[in-house]
C-alpha positions in Angstrom: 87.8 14.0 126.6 87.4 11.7 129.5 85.6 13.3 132.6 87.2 11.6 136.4 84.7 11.3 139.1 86.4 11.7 142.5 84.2 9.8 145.6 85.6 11.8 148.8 85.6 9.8 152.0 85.7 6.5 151.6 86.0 4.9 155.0 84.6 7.4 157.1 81.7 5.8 158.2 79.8 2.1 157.2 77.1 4.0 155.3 79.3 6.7 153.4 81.5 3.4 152.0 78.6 1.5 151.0 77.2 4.4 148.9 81.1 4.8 147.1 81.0 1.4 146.3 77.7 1.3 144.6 78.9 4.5 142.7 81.6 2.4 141.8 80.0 -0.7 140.9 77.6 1.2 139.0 80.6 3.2 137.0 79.7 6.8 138.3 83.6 7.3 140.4 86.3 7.0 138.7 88.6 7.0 141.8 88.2 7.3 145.7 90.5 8.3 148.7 90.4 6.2 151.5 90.5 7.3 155.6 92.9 5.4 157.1 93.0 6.8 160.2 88.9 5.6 160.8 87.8 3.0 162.7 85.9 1.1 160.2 89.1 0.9 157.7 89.7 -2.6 157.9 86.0 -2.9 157.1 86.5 -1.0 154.2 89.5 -2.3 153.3 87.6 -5.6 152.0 85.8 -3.9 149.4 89.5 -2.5 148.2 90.7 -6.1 147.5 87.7 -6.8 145.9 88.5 -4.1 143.2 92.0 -4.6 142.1 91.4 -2.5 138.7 89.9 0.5 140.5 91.9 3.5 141.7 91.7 4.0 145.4 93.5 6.9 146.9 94.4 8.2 150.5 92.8 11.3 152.1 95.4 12.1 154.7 93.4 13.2 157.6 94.5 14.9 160.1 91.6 16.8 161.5 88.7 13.9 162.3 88.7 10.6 164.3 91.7 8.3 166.0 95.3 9.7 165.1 97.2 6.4 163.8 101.0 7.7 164.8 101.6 6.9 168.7 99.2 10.4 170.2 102.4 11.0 172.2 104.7 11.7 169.5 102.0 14.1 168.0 101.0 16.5 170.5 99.9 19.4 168.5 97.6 17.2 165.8 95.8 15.3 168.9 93.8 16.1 172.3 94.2 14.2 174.9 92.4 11.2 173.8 94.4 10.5 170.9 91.6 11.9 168.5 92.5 14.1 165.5 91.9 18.0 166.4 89.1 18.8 164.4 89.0 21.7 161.4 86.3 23.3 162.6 88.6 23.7 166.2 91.5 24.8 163.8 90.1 27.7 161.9 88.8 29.4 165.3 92.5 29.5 166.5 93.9 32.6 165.9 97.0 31.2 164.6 95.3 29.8 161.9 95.5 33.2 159.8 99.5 33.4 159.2 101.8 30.7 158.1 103.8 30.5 160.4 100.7 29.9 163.0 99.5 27.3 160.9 103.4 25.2 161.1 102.7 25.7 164.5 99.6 23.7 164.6 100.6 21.5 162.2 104.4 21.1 162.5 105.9 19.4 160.1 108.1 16.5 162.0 104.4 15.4 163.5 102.7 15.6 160.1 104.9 13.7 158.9 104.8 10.9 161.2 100.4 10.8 161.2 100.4 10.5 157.3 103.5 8.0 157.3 101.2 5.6 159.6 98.7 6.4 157.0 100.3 5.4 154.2 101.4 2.1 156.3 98.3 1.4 157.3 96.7 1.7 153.3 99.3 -0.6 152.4 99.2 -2.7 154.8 95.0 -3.3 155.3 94.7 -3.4 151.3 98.2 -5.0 150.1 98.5 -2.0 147.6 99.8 1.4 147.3 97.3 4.1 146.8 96.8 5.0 143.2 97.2 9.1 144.5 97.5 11.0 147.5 95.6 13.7 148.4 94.9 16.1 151.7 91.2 16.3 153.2 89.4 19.1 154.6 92.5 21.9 155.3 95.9 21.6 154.0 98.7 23.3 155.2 102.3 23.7 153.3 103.5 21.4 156.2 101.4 18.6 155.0 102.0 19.3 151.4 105.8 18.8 151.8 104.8 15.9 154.2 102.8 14.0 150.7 105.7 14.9 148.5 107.9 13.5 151.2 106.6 10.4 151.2 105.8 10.4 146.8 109.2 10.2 146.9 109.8 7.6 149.6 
């Protein structure tokens, strides 16, 4: 039997990275998934390259921090300073409760164009593919079909 040890938000701020990579270095996580959407991910992505043989993930975000798509081609994922609408925001709205309210908050054309930039911007700040992807916080069937999307791609 082999137990995997997940480390959830690696790149979300200075002091939550530094605490994943001393779980790592000290052989606690068996994998991570990475924010990068967040501010400090070029930061973080030094400690990546540093760790060829260890399997870091993405967390697609799309509730906290700077969206990574151009704001303006995501108008229902942003507010109006270009910062991810926050979970906590999302589950008040009414249209939360059905389906069809949640593909109108997260619609999938925009979904898909916020977790494409942050795939491309994994790849290109660590010169590596993710070893998995994987939604934080809420996930909707919009950005399911969004991560099998881009699997395939």
């Amino acid at each position: 039997m082999k137990l995997l040890v997940q480390g959830d938000d690696y790149g979300f701020t200075k002091g939550v990275t530094y605490g994943i990579i001393e779980a790592i270095d000290h052989g606690v996580l068996t994998s991570t998934g990475m924010f990068a959407n967040m501010e400090i991910a070029p930061w973080a992505a030094q400690f990546i390259k540093e760790r060829p043989n260890f399997c870091f993930g993405i967390d697609f975000n799309l509730v906290a921090g700077p969206s990574v798509a151009n704001p303006k081609e995501i108008p229902h994922l942003v507010d109006d300073r270009g910062r991810l609408i926050s979970s906590h925001i999302r589950i008040q709205d009414p249209k939360w409760k059905t389906k069809e309210g949640q593909e109108e908050l997260f619609p999938y054309d925009e979904v898909y164009r916020e977790m494409r930039a942050q795939f491309d911007r994994f790849t290109e700040l660590t010169d590596r593919k993710p070893g998995y992807l994987n939604g934080h916080s809420i996930v909707t069937d919009t950005m399911i079909r969004a991560m099998h999307q881009i699997g395939k791609e």
